[in-house]
C-alpha positions as CSV (number, residue, x, y, z in Angstrom):
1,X,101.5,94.6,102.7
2,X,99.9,94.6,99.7
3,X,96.6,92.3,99.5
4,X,98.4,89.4,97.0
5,X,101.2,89.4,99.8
6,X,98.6,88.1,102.5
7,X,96.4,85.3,103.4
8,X,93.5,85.2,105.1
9,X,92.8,81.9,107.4
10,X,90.1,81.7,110.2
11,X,91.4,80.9,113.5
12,X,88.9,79.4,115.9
13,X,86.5,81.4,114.0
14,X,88.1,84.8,113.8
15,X,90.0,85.9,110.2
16,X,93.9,86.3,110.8
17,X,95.8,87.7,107.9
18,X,99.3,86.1,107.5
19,X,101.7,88.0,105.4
20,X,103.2,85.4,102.9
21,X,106.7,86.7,103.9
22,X,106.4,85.2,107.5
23,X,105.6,81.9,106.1
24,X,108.2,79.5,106.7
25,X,106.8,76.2,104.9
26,X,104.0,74.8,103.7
27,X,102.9,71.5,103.9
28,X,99.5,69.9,102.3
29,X,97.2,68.1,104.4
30,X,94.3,66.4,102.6
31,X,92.5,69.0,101.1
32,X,94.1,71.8,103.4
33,X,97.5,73.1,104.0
34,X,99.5,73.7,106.8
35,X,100.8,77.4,107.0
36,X,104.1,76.7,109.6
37,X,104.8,80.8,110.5
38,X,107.4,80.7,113.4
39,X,105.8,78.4,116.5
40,X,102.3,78.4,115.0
41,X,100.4,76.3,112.0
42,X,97.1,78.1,110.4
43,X,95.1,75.7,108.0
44,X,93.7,77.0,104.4
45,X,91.6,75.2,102.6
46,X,93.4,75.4,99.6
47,X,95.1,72.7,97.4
48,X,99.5,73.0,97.1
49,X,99.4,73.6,93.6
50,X,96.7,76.5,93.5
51,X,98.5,78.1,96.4
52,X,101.8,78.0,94.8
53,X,100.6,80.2,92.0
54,X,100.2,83.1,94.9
55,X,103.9,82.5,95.9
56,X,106.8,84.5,94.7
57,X,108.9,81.5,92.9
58,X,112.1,83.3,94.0
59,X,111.3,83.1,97.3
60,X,109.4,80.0,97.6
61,X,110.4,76.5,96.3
62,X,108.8,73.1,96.4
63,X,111.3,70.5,97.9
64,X,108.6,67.6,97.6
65,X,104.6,67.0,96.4
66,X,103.5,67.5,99.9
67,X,105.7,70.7,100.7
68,X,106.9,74.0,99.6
69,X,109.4,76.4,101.9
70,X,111.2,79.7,101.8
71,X,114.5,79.6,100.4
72,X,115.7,82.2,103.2
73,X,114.5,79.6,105.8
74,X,116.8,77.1,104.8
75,X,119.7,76.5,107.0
76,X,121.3,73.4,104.8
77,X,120.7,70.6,102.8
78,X,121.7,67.2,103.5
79,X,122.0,64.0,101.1
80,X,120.0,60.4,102.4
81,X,121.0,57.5,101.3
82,X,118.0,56.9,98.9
83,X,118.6,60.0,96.8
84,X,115.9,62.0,98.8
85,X,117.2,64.8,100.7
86,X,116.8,66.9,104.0
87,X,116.1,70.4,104.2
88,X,117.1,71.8,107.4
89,X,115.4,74.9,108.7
90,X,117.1,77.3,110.5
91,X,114.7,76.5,113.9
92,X,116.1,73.1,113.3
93,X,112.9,71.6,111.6
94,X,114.2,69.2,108.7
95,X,111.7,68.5,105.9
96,X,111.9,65.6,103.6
97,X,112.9,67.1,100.0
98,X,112.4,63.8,96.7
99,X,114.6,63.8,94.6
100,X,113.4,65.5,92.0
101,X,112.6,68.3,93.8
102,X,116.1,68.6,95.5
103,X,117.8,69.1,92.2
104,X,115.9,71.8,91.9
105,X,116.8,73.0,94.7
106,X,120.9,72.4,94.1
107,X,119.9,74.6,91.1
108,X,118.0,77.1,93.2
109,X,120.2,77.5,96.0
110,X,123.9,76.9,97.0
111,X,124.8,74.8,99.6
């Protein structure tokens, strides 16, 4: 993997690199974010909109302020009745997309 295709966070201390590829979704956290890769969650001190500039936009699209995921992640989308939507994960996980963001996502990705 090529150095702008990783990340490195510090678990307990010790550097990890996470390859951007295994990342499923991200989710801000105050002045961190949440890596979600599989079962586990590494936090980066990093602000949503910085990081995003690292992503590859094909890849990677922001369903809401607070969170961006992989398109290849995404199992479905539902409708709510507020206009929002649901993202549903293929390991089930269903993120909260506004409704700004999900037309983007209609655009982005067929359902």
């Amino acid at each position: 993997a090529a150095a702008n295709d990783t990340v490195e966070v510090k678990v307990r201390g010790v550097t990890k690199v996470v390859e951007l590829r295994q990342i499923d979704w991200i989710e801000a956290q105050g002045n961190y974010l949440a890596l979600h890769v599989g079962s586990s969650t590494y936090l980066l001190r990093d602000t949503l909109a910085n990081f995003q500039t690292r992503l590859d936009a094909a890849r990677f699209v922001r369903i809401h302020r607070r969170t961006i995921v992989a398109v290849e992640r995404i199992a479905g989308i539902e409708l709510a009745a507020n206009g929002d939507g649901v993202v549903r994960l293929k390991d089930g996980q269903a993120l909260r997309a506004s409704r700004q963001d999900r037309r983007q996502l209609a655009i982005r990705k067929p359902v």
